[in-house]
N, C-alpha and C positions, 0 to 999 in steps of 0.2 A: 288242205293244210290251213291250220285257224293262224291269226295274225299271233299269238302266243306261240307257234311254233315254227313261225316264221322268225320270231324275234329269236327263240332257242339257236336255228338253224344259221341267223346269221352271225351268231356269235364261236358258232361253230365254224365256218368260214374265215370267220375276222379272224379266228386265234391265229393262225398261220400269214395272213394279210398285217397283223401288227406288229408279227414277229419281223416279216419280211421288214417293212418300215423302220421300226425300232430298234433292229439290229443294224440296216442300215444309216437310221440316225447316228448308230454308236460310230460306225466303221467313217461316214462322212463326216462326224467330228473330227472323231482321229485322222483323218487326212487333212483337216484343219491345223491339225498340232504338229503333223508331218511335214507336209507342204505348202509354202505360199502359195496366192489366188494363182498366177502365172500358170503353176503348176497342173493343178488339175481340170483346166480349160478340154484337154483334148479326152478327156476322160467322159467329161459333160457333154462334150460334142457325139463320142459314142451313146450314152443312153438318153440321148433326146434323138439320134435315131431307130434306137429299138422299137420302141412303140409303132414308129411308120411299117418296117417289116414287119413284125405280128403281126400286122391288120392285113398285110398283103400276102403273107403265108396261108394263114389263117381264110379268111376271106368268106368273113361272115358263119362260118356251118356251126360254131357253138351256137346261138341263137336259131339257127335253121333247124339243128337237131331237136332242142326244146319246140318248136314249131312244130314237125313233120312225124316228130314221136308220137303225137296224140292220135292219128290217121294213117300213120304207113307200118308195115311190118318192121320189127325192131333191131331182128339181126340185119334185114335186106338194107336199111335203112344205116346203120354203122356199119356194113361191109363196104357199102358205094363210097361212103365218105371218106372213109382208111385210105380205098384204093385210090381217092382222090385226092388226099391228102397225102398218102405217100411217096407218088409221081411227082404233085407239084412240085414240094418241097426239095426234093435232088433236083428236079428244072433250074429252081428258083439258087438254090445254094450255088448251083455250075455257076449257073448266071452271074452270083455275086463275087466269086473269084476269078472270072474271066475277064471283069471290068473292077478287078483291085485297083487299079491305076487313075481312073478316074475320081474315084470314088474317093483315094486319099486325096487327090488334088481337091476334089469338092469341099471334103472335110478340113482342110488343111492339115492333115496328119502325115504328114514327112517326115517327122521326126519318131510316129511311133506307125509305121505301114503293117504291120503285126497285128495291130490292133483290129483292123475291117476282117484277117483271116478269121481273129477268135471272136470278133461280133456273129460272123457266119455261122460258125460251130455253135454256137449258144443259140442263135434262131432256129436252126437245124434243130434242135431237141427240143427244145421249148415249143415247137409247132406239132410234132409227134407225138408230144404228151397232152396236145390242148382235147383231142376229142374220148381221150380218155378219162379225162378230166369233168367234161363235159356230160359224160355217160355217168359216173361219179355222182355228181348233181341233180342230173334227173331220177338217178333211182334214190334218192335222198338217202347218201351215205356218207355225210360230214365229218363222220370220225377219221374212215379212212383217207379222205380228201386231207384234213387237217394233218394229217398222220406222214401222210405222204412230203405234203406241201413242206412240213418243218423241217422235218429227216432232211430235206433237201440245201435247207437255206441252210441246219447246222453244219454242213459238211463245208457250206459254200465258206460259212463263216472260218469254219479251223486252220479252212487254206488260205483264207487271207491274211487272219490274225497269225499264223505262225511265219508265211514268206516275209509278208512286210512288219509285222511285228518283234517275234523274234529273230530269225534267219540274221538280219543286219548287226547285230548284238554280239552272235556267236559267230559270224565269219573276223567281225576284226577282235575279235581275243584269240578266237581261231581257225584260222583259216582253210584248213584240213581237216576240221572234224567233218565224222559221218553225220549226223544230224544234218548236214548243208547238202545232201542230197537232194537232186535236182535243182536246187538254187540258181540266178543270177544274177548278180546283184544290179548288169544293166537292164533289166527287165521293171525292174523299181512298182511303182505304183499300175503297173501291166498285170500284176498279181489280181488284182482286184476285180479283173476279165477272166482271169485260171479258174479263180476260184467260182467264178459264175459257171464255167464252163463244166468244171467237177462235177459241182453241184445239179446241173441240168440233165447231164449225163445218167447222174443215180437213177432221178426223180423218171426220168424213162424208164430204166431199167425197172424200178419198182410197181411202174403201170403197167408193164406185158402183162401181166394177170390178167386186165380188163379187154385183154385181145384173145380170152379164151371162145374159140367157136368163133372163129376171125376168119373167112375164107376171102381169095381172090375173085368177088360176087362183085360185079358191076352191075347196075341196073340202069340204062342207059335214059329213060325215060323219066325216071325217076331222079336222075343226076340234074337232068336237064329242069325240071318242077323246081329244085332244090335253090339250082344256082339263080334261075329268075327271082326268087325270094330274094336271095342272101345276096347278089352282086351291086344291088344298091344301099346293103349294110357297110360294101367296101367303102364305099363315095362317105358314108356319115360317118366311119370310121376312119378312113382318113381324114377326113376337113377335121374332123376330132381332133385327132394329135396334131394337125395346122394350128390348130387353136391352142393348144396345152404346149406344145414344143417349138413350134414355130420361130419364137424371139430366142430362146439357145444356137436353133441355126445360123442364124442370120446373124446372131448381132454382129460377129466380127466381119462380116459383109458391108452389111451398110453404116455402120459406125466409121467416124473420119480421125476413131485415135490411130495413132501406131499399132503396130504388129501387138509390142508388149504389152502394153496399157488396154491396148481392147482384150487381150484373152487375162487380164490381172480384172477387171471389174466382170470380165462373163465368171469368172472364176466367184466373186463376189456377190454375183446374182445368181447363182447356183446355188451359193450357200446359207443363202435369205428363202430361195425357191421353193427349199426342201421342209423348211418351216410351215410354210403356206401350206403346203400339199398335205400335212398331217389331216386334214378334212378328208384328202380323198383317201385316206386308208377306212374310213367308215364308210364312203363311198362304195367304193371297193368290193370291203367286204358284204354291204347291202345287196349290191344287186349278185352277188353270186348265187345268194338263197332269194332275193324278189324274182329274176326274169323266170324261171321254171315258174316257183308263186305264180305270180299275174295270169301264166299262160294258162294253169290248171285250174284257176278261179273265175278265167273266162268265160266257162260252161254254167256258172251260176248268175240267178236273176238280180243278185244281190250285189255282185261283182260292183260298177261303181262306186257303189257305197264304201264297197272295203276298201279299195284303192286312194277313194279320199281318208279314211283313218287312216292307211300307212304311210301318205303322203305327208300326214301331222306329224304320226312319231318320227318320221323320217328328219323333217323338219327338227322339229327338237331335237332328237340328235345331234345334227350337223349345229345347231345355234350352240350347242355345250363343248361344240370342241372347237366353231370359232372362237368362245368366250376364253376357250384352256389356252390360245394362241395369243388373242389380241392383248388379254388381262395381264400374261405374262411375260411382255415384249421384252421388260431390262433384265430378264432372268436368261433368258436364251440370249440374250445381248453377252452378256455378263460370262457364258459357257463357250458362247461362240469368238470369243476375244482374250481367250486367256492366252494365246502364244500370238496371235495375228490380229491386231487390232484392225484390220485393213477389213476383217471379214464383216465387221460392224456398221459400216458404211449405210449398206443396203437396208436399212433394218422397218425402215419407213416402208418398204414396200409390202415386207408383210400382210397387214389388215386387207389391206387392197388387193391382194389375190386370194387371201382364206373368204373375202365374199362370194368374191368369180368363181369361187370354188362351191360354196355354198349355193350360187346361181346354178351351177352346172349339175350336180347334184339333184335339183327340183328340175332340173331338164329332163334329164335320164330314168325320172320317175313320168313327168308326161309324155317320155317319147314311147309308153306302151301303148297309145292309143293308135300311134300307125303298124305299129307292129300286128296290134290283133283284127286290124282292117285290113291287114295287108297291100296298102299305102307307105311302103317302105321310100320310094322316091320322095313323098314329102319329106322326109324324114332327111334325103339326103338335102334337098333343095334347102332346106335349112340350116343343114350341117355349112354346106357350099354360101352361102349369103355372111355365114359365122366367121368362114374362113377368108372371104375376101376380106370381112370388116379387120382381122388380126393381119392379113397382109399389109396393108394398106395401112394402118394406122403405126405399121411396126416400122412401117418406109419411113414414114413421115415422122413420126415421133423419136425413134433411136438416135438419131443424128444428133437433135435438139434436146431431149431430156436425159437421157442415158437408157437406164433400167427401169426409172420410175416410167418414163412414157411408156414402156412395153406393159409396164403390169396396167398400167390405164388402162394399154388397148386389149388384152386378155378379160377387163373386167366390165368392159362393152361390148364386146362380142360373147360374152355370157350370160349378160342379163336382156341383149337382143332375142340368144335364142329362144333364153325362155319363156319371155313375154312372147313372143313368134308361136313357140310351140304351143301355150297354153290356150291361146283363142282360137288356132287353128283345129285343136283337139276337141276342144267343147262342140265344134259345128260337128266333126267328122263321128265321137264319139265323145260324149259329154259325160263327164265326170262332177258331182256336187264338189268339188274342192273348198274349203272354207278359207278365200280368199282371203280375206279381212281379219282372222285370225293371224294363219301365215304374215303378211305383211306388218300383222302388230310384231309378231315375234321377232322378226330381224330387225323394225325400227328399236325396241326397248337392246337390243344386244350390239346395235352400232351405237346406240347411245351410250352405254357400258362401257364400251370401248375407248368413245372419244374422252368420256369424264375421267377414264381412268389414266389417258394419254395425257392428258393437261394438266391433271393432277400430281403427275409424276413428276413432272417437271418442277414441281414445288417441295418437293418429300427430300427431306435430306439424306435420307438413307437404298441401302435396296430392304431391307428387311421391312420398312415402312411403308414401301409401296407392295411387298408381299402382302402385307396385313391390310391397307385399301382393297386390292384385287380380288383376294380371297372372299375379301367382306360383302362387295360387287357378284361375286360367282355363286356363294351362297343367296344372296337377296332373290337373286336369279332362279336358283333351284327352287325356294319356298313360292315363288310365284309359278312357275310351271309345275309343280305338282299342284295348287290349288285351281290354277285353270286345266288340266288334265287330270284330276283326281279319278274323277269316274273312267278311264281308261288304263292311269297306272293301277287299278283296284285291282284290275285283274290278270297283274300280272304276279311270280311269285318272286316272294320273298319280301320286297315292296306293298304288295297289293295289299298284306297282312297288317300294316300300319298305315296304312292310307285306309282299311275300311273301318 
């Protein structure tokens, strides 16, 4: 696969990854206009635990599979995994209903106990379709991937927008219409888990295809090769989401507000958090089509080399979509405060996680080096070094700063691992990376940032500071096309006016 069709293939991926994002940008607006911060605290305490399940349902075999495809037989090799993945997951789901009780105490969710049942339900499908997904991927079949992945989020979307959208409209004009089938209106923003749960459900059903020639084939030797790989992908995928989720857990832990005021500002750094993360929707969608890449490129002499090119455009990417966040902070200010002014609070923290984001991102691009040494343990030792610094700094900081000290400590434990990762990788497997490039790039786009943040604050209008930002965004473009000219040449559509 040439790096032009890698750029195809990740665009084919993203479609479905933006969709997911961007629709959910729409839907956690709208819970903005719906609900104060208070409100949906226990909603954000649900999907800042998803992430930790996936990794643990899951437990590394998408990467294992890309791995183990290149040398083992194809069906023996998705059969073992199915049946591995089939078993866990009933295990693991019994498990998470058997200690409901806990679980809500941990969470603080006593007011909505409903909610751990249908987190359960949603991890339950969402693990049963990852290795079909995965199989998807490796035979480079993006369409149907994207195909799939949408169908899914649209379904998710129609059940939320019509419960909590319509439903409330039409039960008080009337209260008896058929339309309010299956409705309730104490269920309220619990829809928003329904509608995940629908939606999961389909996205299953619509992958049995990829379980055609799917026998009950265990290969026990072969199980065993697999999970020595991939059980130290568990540890770097955990301490991962320690790192990404971590301060949503805790904060109403160790925070010394009240009950209400700590779940009113988690409420409020939830809804600044979601901004930031726009970076990792590119993320995202990159490495769906890089990790196959990388692994299929490993067999060439050349490999290196390419790796530092996609490590560039990678980079540039990600510098265009911190620049789409940082440049237009009063405009999402502006969207995000139209009924709740309370949500605007947070709005500083911003920058400071689309960097950590930006750090994280050139992590996940050097962490192929342990992958294809098969030094996976480095990898976790890493992740675990990331994860104490986000512990630690979240104890220490939440008390004392609020929100802003967690995105500090999120954006130190980001730029540890990746300077960590990147020397450790040159010894193990050395990569030409064009350091000093890279490094100019994010310095000229935090500069951008900061002249456009200070300058704001002078601009008597919003439309004025549009017209700075935009001016800053383009200056940006004409200089990374003329220092990357010879690489965007050959790409299409672009390439054509650049040669």
């Amino acid at each position: 696969m040439s790096i032009k069709k890698l750029a195809g293939q990740t665009l084919w991926y993203g479609v479905p990854s933006i969709a997911t994002r961007f629709i959910g940008y729409i839907l956690n607006f709208s819970l903005i206009f719906l609900y104060q911060a208070v409100s949906t605290a226990d909603l954000t305490q649900i999907y800042a635990i998803f992430p930790f399940l996936n990794i643990l349902f899951t437990y590394g075999v998408e990467t294992s599979y890309f791995r183990f495809i290149q040398n083992k037989p194809h069906q023996t090799l998705f059969n073992t995994l199915s049946v591995s993945i089939i078993f866990s997951t009933i295990l693991l789901t019994a498990i998470m209903i058997v200690c409901r009780g806990p679980l809500i105490e941990f969470t603080a969710m006593e007011e909505h106990p409903e909610f751990i049942t249908w987190m359960a339900a949603i991890v339950f499908f969402d693990t049963l379709s990852a290795l079909p997904f995965a199989k998807l991927r490796q035979e480079e079949r993006p369409r149907k991937y994207a195909f799939i992945k949408l169908l899914g989020i649209i379904i998710n979307v129609i059940v939320v927008i019509w419960f909590i959208g319509f439903c409330p409209n039409i039960a008080a004009k009337n209260p008896s219409s058929i339309l309010l089938l299956g409705y309730n209106s104490s269920i309220g923003i619990g829809y928003y888990l329904i509608g995940n749960i629908v939606g999961s459900i389909l996205t299953f059903l619509l992958l049995l295809g990829e379980f055609k020639g799917f026998k009950f084939e265990f290969d026990k030797d072969l199980w065993k090769e697999v999970m020595k790989y991939s059980y130290p992908l568990i540890i770097v995928g955990l301490g991962g989401m320690i790192n990404d989720m971590l301060s949503r857990l805790v904060f109403q832990h160790v925070t010394d507000l009240p009950v209400a005021e700590a779940k009113r500002q988690l409420g409020v750094f939830a809804a600044n958090y979601r901004l930031a993360v726009l970076i990792t929707i590119f993320i995202q969608m990159f490495r769906m089509a890089a990790e196959p890449f990388f692994f299929n490129q490993s067999k060439n002499k050349n490999a290196p080399e390419t790796y530092a090119r996609v490590m560039n455009m990678f980079v540039v990417a990600c510098s265009f979509m911190f620049l789409l966040v940082g440049l237009y902070l009063d405009v999402f200010k502006e969207i995000m405060t139209l009924k709740y002014k309370e949500y605007g609070e947070g709005i500083q923290i911003v920058p400071i996680l689309a960097m950590g984001s930006v750090f994280l991102g050139i992590y996940y691009n050097l962490s192929i080096w342990y992958k294809l040494t098969n030094k996976n343990w480095y990898g976790a030792w890493i992740t675990i070094f990331g994860a104490v610094i986000t512990i630690l700094l979240n104890i220490l900081w939440i008390p004392k700063y609020g929100y802003v000290g967690s995105a500090w400590a999120t954006f130190i434990c980001y730029l540890a691992m990746m300077l960590i990762s990147y020397f450790m990788g040159q010894k193990y497997f050395p990569v030409p990376y064009d350091v000093r490039k890279i490094a100019i790039f994010i310095l000229v786009i935090t500069t951008l940032t900061i002249i456009s943040m200070v300058s704001n604050q002078y601009l008597p209008n919003l439309w004025m500071k549009i017209a700075l930002s935009t001016f800053l965004f383009a200056s940006y473009t004409i200089y990374i096309l003329k220092v990357e000219k010879k690489e965007f040449a050959s790409f299409p559509i672009i390439g054509k006016y650049l040669k």
